[in-house]
C-alpha positions in Angstrom: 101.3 100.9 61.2 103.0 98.4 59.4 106.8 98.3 61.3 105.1 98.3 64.5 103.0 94.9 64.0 106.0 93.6 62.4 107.9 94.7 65.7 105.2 93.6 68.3 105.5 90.3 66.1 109.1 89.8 67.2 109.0 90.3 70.6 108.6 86.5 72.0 107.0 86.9 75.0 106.2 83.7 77.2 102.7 82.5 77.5 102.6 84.1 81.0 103.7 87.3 79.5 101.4 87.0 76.9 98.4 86.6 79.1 99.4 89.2 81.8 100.3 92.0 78.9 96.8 91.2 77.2 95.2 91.8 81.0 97.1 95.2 81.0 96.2 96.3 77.2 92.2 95.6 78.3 92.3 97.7 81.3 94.2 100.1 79.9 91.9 100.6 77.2 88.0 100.1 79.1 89.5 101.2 82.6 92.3 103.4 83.1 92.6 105.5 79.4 88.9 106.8 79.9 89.5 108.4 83.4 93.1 110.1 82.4 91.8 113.5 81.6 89.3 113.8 84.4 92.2 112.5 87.0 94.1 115.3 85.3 91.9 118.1 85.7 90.9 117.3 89.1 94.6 116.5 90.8 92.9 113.7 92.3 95.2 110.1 93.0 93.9 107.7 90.9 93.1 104.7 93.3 90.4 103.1 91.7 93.2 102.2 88.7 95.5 101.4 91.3 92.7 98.9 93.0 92.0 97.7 89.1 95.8 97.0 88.7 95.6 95.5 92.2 93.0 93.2 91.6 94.8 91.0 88.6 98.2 91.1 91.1 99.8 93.4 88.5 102.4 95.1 91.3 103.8 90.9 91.5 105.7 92.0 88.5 107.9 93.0 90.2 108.4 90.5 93.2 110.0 86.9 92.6 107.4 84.2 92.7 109.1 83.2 96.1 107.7 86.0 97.9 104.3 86.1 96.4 105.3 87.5 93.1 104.8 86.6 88.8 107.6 84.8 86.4 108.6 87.4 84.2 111.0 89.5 82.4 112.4 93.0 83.0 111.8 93.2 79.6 108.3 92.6 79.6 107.6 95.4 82.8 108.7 97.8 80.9 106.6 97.0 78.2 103.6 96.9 81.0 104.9 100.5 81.9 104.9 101.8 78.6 101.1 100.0 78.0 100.0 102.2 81.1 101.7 105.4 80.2 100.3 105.3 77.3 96.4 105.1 78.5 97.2 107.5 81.6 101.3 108.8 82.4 100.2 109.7 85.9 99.3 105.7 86.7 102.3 105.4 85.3 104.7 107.3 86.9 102.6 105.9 90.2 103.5 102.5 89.4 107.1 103.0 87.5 108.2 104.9 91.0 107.0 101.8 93.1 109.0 99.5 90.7 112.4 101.7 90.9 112.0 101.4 94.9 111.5 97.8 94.9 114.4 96.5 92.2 117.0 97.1 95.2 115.6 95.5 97.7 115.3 92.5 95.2 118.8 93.0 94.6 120.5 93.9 97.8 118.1 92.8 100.4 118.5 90.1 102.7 116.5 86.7 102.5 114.5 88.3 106.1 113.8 92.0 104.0 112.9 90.1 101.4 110.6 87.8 103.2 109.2 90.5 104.5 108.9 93.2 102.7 108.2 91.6 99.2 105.4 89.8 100.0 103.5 93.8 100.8 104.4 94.7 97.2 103.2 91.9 95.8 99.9 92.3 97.4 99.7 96.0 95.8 101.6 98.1 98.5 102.8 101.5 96.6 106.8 102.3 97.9 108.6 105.3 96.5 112.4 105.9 95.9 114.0 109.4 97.7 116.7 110.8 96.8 116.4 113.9 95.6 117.2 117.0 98.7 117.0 120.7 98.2 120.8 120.9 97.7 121.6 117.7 96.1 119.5 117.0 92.5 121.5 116.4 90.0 124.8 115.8 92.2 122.5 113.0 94.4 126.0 112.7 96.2 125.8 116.1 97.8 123.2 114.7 99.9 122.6 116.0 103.7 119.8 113.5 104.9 122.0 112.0 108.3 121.7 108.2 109.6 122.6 108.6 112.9 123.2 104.6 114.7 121.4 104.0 118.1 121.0 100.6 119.7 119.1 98.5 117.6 117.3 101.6 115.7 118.7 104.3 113.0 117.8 107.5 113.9 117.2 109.8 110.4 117.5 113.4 110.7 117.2 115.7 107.0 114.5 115.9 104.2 113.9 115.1 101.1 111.6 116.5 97.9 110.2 115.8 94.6 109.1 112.3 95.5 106.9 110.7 93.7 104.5 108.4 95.9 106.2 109.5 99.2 102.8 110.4 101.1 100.8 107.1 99.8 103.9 104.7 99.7 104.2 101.9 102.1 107.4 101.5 101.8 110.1 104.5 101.1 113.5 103.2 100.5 115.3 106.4 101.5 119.0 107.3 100.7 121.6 109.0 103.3 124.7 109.6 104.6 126.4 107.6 107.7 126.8 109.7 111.3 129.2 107.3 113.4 132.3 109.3 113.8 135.0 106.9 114.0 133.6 104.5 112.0 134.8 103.2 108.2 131.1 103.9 106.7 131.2 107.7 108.7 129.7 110.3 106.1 129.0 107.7 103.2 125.6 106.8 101.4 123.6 104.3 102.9 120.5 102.8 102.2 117.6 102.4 104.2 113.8 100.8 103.9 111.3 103.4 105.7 108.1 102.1 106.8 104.4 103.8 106.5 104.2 105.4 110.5 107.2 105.6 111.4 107.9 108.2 114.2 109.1 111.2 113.1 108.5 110.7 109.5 105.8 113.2 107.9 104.8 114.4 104.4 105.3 118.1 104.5 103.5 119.0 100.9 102.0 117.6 97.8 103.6 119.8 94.6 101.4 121.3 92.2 102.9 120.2 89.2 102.4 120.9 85.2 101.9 117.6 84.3 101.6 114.2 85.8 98.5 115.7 88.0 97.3 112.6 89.9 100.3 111.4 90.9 101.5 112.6 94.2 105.1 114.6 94.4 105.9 114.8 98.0 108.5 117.1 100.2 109.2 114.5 102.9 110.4 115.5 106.5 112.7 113.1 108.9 112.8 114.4 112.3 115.0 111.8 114.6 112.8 109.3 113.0 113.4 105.7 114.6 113.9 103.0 112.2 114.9 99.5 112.9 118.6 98.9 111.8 117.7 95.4 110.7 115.8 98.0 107.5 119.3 98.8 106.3 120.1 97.6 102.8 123.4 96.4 102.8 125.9 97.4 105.1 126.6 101.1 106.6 128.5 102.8 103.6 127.7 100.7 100.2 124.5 102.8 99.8 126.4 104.3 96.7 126.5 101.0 95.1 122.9 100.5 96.1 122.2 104.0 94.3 123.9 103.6 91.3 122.0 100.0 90.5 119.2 101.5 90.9 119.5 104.1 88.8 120.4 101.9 85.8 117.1 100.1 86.4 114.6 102.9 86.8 116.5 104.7 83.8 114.9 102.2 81.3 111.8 102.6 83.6 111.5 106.5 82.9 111.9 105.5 79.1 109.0 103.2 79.3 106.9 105.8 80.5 108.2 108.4 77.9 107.3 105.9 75.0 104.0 105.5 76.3 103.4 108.6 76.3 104.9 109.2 73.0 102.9 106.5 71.5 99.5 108.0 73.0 100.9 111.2 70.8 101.1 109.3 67.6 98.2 107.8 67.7 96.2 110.6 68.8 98.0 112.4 65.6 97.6 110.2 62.9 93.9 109.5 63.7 93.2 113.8 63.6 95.8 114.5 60.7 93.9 111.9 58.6 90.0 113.4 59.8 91.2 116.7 59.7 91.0 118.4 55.7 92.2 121.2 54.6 93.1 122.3 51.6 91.0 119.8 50.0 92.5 117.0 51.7 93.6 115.6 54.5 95.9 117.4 56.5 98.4 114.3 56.9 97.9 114.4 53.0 100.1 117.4 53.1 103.8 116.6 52.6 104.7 119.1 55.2 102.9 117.1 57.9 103.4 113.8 56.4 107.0 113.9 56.1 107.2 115.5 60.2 104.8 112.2 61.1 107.5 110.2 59.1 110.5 111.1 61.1 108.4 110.5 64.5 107.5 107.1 63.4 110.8 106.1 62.5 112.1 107.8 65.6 110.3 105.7 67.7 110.4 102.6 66.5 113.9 102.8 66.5 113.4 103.9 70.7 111.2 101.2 71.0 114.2 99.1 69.7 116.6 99.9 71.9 114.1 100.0 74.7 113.7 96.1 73.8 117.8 95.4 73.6 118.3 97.4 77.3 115.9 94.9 78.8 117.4 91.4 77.2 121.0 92.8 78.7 119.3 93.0 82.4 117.3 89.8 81.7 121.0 88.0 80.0 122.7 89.1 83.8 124.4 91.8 82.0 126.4 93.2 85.2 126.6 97.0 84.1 124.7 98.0 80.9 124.0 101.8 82.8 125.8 103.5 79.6 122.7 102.0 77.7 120.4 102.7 80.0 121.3 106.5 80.0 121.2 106.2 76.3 117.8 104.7 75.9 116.6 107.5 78.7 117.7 110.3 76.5 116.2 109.1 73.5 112.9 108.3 74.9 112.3 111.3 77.0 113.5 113.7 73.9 111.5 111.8 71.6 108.5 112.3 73.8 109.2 115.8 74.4 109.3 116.4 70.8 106.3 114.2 69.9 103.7 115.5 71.6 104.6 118.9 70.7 104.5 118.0 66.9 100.9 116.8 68.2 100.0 120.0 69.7 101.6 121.4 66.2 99.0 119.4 64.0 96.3 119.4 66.3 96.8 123.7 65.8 94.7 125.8 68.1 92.5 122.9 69.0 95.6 121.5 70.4 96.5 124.4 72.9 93.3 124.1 74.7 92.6 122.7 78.0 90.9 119.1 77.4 92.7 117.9 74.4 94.7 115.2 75.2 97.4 116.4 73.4 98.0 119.2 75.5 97.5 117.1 78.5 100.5 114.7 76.7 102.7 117.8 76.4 102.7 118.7 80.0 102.7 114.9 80.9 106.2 114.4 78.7 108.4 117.3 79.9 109.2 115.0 83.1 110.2 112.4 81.7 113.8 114.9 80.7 113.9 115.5 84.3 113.8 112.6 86.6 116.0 110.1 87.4 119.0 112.4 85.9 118.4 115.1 83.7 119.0 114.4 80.2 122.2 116.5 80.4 123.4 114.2 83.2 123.0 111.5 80.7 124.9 113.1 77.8 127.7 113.8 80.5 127.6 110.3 81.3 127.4 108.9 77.4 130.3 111.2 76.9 133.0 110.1 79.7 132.4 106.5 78.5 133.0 107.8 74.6 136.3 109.6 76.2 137.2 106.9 78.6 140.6 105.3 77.6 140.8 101.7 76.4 141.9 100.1 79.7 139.0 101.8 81.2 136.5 99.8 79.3 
């Protein structure tokens, strides 16, 4: 399409970038794209693309070049996460959830986490991000998950589900609430790295889920699991803090991934809509489909827009840009939602049958409205900033 090579023409990547999103587009396309249905159908975890991403040090994205990592933009990983949602959304949600865990210890860590921690990640190490308990989703502060302090360890005590990469991740940076009665930080959020073999730490179930089939959703079980204390991010208490930054980073994350998989959608519709004839003619020559594939393109270029703009305000040092980053979520993940089921729509009954990738999309899009705050979280949170008084701003 024409807007989009005008777009891809203004993006200004670096060389560097250039080189490592040319990498990704190849593998994508001869690699990772032509296993995405059979990964589906079979549940299986889709190593040999993670071992494929491994072996051009694609998970240094996300590390500085200090500890082992590669030179480039926010911006340009989420274009790399779109790229890989868009051949397969599972390997993309697999290595979106790796890159949401990591951001905070960039962030918050300290230089001896980061020495030693970062350098794993950079050699391909998975690491997943929990938050979510049975009785705290959408309120993540309702948490129960209980860091209990003991000598030089932290004892954890609570569970957690829903997370994606929990029983492959090396590293789990888990989210819970103080037990030191007496103490300032006593019953607050807190932030905590969790190492692969930890005692007391097991994976209690993989999820069978509707979409998103090779990638691993684990419940995760913490029973007086010993971890160092020198794994806490930050100080007892300021795990809110912790938490809320990471939201605002793995936000634009989860709206890579939706695009991707939106994209996948398009393309997969404009290529059947113009074999496709009926009537005489093509089906995309039919102003009723035409004018549907219209409002989708514009749709998401306008998405891939503001996907674009979230990324230069965390690469500019913009210190809070999470009203944006709820925005671009919502738009992405609805877009999606709605784009592959116009693509199920064209495709007709061929569509609604196991094997077409369109269906596969459909399924794969829904969680993209779900995770990470549902998109009615986000519209709440949109809203209190459109109601907020002036000297709130």
């Amino acid at each position: 399409m024409k807007t989009l090579r005008n777009f891809e023409h203004s993006r200004g990547w670096t060389d560097e970038e250039r080189a490592i999103l040319d990498e990704v587009e190849r593998l994508s396309r001869e690699v990772i794209a032509p296993k995405a249905a059979d990964f589906d159908s079979s549940k299986s975890f889709p190593w040999s693309n993670i071992d494929a991403l491994r072996s051009i040090g694609l998970f240094g994205i996300f590390v500085p070049e200090k500890y082992g990592g590669l030179d480039i933009s926010y911006r340009c990983g989420l274009e790399i996460g779109l790229l890989l949602a868009q051949a397969c959304a599972s390997t993309g949600i697999i290595v979106g959830a790796t890159a949401a865990a990591v951001k905070p210890i960039v962030a918050f860590g300290s230089e001896d986490q980061k020495a030693r921690l970062l350098p794993r990640i950079a050699n391909g190490s998975l690491a997943a991000l929990a938050i979510t308990e049975p009785h705290a989703g959408s309120d993540a502060t309702a948490m129960r998950t209980r860091f209990a302090p003991q000598g030089d360890d932290v004892v954890v005590d609570g569970g957690k589900i829903f997370i994606t990469n929990g029983d492959v991740a090396d590293l789990v940076l888990l989210f819970g609430r103080w037990s030191e009665p007496g103490s300032a930080a006593d019953g607050k959020i807190t932030a905590l790295v969790v190492e692969r073999g930890a005692p007391g730490f097991d994976v209690v179930r993989i999820e069978d889920k509707m979409g998103t089939r090779a990638s691993s959703t684990a419940e995760l079980a913490f029973a007086e699991c010993r971890v160092p204390r020198s794994n806490l991010l930050g100080d007892p208490g300021q795990g809110l803090k912790v938490l809320l930054s990471t939201l605002m980073f793995s936000r634009p994350t989860v709206a890579a991934h939706a695009l991707g998989i939106a994209a996948s959608a398009l393309s997969e519709m404009l290529a059947y809509g113009n074999e496709r004839h009926q009537g005489g003619k093509p089906i995309m020559e039919h102003q009723a489909i035409s004018f549907m594939v219209a409002d989708l393109a514009a749709d998401f270029l306008a998405a891939r827009t503001l996907l674009d703009h979230v990324g230069k305000l965390a690469d500019t040092g913009v210190a809070d840009f999470s009203i944006e980053a709820s925005m671009i979520k919502l738009k992405a993940s609805d877009l999606a939602m709605r784009m592959t089921t116009d693509a199920v729509q064209v495709f007709g009954g061929h569509g609604y049958i196991k094997g077409q990738c369109v269906e596969r999309l459909m399924r794969d899009a829904k969680i993209t409205q779900i995770w990470e705050g549902t998109n009615q979280i986000q519209r709440a949170t949109i809203a209190r900033d459109l109601t907020a008084s002036p000297s709130q701003h």
